[in-house]
N, C-alpha and C positions, 0 to 999 in steps of 0.2 A: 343122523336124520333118516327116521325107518319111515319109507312113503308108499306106499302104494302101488306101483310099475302101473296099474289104469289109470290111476290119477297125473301121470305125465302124459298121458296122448291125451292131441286135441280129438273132440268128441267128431264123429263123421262117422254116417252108413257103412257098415259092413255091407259087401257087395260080392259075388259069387261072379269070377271069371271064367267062362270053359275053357281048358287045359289043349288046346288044339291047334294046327300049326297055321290056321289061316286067321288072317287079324280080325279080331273083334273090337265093338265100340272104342274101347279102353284104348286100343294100340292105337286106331285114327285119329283120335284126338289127342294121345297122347303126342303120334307123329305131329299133328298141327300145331300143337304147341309149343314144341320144339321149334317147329320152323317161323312161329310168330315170337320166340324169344331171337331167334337166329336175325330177323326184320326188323324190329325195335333195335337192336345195336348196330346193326346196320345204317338205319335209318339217323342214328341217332351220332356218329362218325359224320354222315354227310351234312347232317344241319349243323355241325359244328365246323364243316369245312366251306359250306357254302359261302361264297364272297358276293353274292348279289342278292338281297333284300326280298326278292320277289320269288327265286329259288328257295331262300331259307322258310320263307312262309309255308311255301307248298307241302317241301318235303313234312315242317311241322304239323301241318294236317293230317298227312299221310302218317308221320309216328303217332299223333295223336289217336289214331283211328286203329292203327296195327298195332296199339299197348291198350286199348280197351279189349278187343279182341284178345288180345292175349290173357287178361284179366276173365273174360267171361267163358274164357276155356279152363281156363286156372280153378275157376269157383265151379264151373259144372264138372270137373273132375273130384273135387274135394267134397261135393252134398254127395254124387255116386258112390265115394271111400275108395276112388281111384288116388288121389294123392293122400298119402297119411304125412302130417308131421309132427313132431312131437314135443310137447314144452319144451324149454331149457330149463336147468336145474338153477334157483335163488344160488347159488355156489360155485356154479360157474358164471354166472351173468354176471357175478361180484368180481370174480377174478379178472374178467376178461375187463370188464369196466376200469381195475385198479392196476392194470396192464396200462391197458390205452391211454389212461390220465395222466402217469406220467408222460407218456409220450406232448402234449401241450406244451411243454415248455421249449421244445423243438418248431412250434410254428413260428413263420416269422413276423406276426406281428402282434407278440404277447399271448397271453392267456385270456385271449375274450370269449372264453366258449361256454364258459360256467354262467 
């Protein structure tokens, strides 16, 4: 399977960093995004540990609002070609797929996933 190597990266701006030891756009938000992935699982441990109703509401506001955030730092890093990712290969998605499949018959109640 002869492909390409451009044809596996998702398409997004090339973007020119300056090379200099004080942080630029990229590093701040990249900092912030780190600490809103860090708040969302955080957030997201206490509403699962919450035992009053009123508590689990709040905090789910609060992860609601700190995982959009994290989403629209996520997307304004990816349009600037601050995050690169890149396809996965049909051949590995296959593998990994016919991995994990046998794994179902390990759950405990049957094979309902198909």
């Amino acid at each position: 399977m002869n492909q390409n190597p451009n044809q596996q990266k998702i398409q997004n701006p090339e973007s020119q960093i300056p090379k200099t030891p004080q942080m630029n756009d990229r590093d701040f938000i990249n900092d912030l995004l780190a600490q809103e992935k860090y708040l969302t699982t955080s957030y997201s441990i206490a509403m699962h540990e919450a035992s009053h109703d009123g508590l689990y509401q709040d905090i789910m506001a609060i992860f609601s609002e700190t995982e959009k955030c994290q989403r629209d730092l996520y997307n304004l890093m990816f349009k600037k070609g601050w995050y690169k990712i890149e396809a996965a290969e049909q051949q590995k998605l296959q593998q990994s797929y016919q991995q994990f499949q046998g794994y179902t018959n390990q759950f405990p109640y049957g094979n309902n996933l198909q």
